[in-house]
N, C-alpha and C positions, 0 to 999 in steps of 0.2 A: 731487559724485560721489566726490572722494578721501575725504571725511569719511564716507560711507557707506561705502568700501572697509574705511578704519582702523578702524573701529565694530565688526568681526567677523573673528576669526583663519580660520574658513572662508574669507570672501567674500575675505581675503588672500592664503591657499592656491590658491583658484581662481582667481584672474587673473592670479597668478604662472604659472600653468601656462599661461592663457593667450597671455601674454607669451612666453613659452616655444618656444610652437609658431610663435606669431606671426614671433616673430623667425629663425626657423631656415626659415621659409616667406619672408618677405623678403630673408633675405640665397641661401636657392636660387634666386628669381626674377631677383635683383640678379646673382650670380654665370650664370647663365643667360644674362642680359641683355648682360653683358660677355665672356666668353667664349667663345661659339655661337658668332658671327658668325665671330673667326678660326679656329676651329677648321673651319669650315662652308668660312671662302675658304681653308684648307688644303688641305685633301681636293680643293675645287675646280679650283684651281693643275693640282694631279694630276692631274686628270682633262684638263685642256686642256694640260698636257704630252703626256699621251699621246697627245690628236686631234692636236697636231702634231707629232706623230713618225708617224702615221699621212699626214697630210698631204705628208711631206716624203718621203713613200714607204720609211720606215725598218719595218723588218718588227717587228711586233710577237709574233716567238715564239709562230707557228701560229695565233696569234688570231685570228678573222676578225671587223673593227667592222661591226657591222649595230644598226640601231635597237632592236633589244630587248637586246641588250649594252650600250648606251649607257644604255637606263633603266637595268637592272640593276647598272651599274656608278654611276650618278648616287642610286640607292637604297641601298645599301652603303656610300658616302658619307657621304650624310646621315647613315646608321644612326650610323656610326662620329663622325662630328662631334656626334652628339647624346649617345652615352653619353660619349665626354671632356668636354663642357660638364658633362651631369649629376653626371657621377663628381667633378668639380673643386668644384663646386656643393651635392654633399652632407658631402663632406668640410670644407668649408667653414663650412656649415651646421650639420654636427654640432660642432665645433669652439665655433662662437657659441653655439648652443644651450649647450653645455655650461658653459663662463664664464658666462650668463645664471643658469643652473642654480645655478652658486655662489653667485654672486654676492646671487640673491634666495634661498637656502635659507641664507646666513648671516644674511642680517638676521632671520631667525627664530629659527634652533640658535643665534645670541650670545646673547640676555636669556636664555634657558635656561641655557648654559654661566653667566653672570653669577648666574643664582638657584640653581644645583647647587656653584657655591662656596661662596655665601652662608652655603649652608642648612650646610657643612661646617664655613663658622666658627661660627657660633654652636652648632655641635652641641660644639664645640670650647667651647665658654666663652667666644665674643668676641662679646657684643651690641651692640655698636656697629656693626656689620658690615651695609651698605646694599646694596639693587642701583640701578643707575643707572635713572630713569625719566623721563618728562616734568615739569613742575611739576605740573598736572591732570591725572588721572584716566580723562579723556576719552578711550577710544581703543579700540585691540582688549582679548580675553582677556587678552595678556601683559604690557601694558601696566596692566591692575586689575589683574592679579596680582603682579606688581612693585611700586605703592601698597598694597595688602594684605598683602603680607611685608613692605615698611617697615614697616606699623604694627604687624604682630607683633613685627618686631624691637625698636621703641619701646616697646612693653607688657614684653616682657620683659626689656629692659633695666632699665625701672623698676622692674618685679617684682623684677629682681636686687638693685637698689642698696636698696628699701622693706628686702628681707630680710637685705642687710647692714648698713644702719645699724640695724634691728632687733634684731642679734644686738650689735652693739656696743653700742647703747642698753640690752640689757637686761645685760648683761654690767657697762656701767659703774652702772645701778642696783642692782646685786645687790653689786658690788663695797664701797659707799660704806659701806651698816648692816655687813653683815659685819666688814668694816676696820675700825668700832668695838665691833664684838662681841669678836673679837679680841682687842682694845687691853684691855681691859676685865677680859676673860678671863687674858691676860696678867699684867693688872698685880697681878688675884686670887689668882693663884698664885707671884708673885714678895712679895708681900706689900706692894707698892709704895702698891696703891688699897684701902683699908681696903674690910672686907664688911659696909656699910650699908645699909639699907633704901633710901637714896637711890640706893646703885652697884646694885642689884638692880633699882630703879625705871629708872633709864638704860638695862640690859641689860631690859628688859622693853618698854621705848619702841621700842628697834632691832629688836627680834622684831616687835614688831607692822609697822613699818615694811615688814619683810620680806615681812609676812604679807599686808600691804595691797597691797603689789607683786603678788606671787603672783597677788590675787586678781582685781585689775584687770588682769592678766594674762588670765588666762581667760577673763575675762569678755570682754575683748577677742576673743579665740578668738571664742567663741561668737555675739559680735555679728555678725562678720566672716562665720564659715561661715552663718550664718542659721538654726542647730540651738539653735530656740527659737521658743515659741507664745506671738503675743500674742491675750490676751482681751479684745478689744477691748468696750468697752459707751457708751453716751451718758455722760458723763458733763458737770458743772457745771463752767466754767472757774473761778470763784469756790474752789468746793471745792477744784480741785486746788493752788490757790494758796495757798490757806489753811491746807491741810495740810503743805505744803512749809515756810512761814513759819512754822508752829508748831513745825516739827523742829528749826530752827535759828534758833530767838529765843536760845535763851540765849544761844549761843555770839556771837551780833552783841551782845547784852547785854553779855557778857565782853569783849568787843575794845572798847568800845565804838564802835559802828557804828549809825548811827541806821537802821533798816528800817523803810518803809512803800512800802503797797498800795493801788494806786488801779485798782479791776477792778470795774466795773461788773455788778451783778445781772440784768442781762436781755441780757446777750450768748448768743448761741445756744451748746449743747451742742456738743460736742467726742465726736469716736468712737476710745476710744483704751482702749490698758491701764494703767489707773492705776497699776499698780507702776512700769513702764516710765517711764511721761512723769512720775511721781515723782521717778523716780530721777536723767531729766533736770534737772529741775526745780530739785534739790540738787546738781547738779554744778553748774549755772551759778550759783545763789544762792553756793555754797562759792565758787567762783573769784573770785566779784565780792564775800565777806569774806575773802579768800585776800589779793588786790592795792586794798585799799581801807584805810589807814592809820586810827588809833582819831582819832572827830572826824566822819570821815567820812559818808556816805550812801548808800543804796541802796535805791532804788526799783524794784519790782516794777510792770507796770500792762500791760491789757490792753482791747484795741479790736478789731471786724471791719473787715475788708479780702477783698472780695468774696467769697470759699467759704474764707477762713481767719480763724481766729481769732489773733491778734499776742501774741503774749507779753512784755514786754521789759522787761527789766533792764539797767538804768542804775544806775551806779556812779560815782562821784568819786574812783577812785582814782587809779592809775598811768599807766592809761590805755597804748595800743598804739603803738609806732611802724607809719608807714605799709609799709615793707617787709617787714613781719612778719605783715601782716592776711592774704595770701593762704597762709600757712602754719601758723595759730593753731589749726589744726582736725588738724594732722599729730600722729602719734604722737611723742610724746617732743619735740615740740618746745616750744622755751625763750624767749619772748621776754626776758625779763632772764636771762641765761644764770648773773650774781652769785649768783642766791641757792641755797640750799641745798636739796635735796629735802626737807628738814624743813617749811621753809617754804613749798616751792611745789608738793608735791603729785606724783604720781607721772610727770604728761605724759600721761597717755590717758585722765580722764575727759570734758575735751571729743569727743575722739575718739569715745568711747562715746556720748556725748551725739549729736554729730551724726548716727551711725548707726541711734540707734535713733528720732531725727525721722524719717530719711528711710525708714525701715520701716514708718513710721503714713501713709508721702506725704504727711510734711510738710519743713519743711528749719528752719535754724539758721544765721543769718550775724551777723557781730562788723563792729561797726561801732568807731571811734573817730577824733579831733579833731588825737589827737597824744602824745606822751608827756606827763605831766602834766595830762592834760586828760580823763580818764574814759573809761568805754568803753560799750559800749551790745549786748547779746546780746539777739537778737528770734528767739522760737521760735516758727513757722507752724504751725499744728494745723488739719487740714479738720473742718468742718461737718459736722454729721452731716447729711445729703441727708435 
């Protein structure tokens, strides 16, 4: 019965009122109960005062006692003992009712006042800013709605803190080429850094650096807001792989980095947009020639697993610490924080990568062993039905 009550702010409204009346009808029954009776042997008293001044032949001030003066007088009585019971009895009553009245109309206007503050700090800039609720969920309307502005609060909490390490993350990337555009620039005009085809080479490296920023920049935009058509078509898992590995043999070539493919010809078609899961495809192959030292290996290889096809790249390189696997997907995040953005890439082509798996419905998770010990990226692509 109470869990039925809590389950609906109505059905709580209305048995508060209940309560309400209930109780203001108990305590006039109860004050009725207790009060009548002396009030009633008041009057009474009276009355048989006066039959014995009657009795004792004291004149009663022209009155003449006869039987219908006697009811008369015993009616009037009553009357009078039953409005002072009643009158003591509503007052009373009104009194309780009304304490009742608070007492149950605060425990509703408090989580209100609690979520009309709330709502002022955060409009303030303070997202941390909670209303008090149960642990679960389970309960009336104001009770979800207190769990449902906590987790607004927690969204936009995290929305706040995403867009300020955003804005610092991209402030200290735009910082680092600048700072040697600068220096460069500087030392060209002091006459300090001779104007060689090499210092013009350097000053042409940090523009592009820039310019790579920028672009993975946008691109991020665009992944994010979802203003972008994939053309999706059947394609061969084989192909995509092959395509991918021919982009960037040389460059595993040059590191020396031994690349090979083991992706079977009769795995089912893939429904996807080949630029897109291209484009995957060379972010994860880059990052696994990115942290894989010259010597090393990197295997590409692909198998079904019920309605997807597994993609995975395995690497012998640097491999992940474990407290860093649930954040290798975040923007600008660093698992070796030492190395240089020359070396390690801007921080958001995984990010891109993962988003645009999960726009084909498929996903991307990073496995690894340990630091030292390689890492393993497996890209899930659905079947084409």
């Amino acid at each position: 019965m109470i869990s039925w009550i809590r389950r609906s702010l109505s059905r709580k409204l209305f048995v508060s009122y209940l309560l309400v009346i209930a109780t203001g009808m108990v305590v006039l029954a109860l004050t009725v109960q207790v009060s009548g009776r002396p009030a009633f042997d008041r009057h009474l008293a009276a009355m048989a005062q006066m039959m014995g001044d009657v009795m004792m032949g004291r004149p009663m001030m022209g009155h003449m006692i006869t039987a219908q003066s006697l009811e008369a007088d015993l009616y009037i009585n009553f009357q009078s003992a039953l409005r002072e019971s009643l009158a003591l009895a509503t007052l009373v009553g009104v009194i309780i009712a009304v304490l009742a009245s608070l007492f149950m109309s605060q425990q509703i206007v408090a989580p209100l006042r609690h979520l009309l503050y709330a709502t002022r700090r955060i409009a303030a800039g303070h997202y941390s800013e909670r209303v008090p609720a149960p642990p679960t969920p389970a309960g009336d309307e104001l009770t979800e709605l207190a769990h449902s502005f906590n987790r607004m609060a927690e969204s936009l909490e995290k929305a706040e803190s995403l867009r300020r390490d955003l804005v610092a993350n991209v402030a200290h990337e735009l910082r680092t080429p600048l700072t040697s555009v600068k220096g460069y620039l500087e030392g060209l005009m002091d006459e300090v850094i001779p104007a060689t085809p090499e210092t013009y080479e350097r000053l042409h490296r940090e523009v592009n650096r820039l310019e790579r920023l920028i672009d993975d920049l946008l691109e991020l935009n665009r992944v994010e807001a979802g203003v972008y058509e994939l053309h999706r078509q059947p394609v061969s898992v084989q192909e995509l792989v092959r395509s991918a590995v021919e982009r960037l043999d040389l460059q595993f070539r040059e590191k020396g980095v031994r690349l090979t493919q083991q992706v079977p010809a009769d795995l089912p078609r893939v429904m996807v947009d080949v630029g897109r899961i291209g484009q995957v495809l060379m972010n994860l192959l880059g990052n696994a020639l990115q942290y894989t030292p010259a010597g090393g290996t990197v295997t590409i290889s692909a198998l079904q697993e019920k309605s997807y096809v597994l993609i995975r790249i395995v690497d012998t390189g640097v491999g992940i610490a474990p407290e860093d696997l649930p954040h290798i997907f975040e923007r600008f995040y660093r698992a070796d924080r030492s190395r240089s953005r020359s070396s390690g890439g801007s921080g958001i082509g995984l990010t891109i990568a993962k988003l645009l798996a999960e726009a084909h419905g498929g996903f991307i998770r990073a496995e690894s062993a340990g630091l030292g010990k390689g890492s393993t990226f497996t890209l899930g692509l659905p079947i084409v039905s």
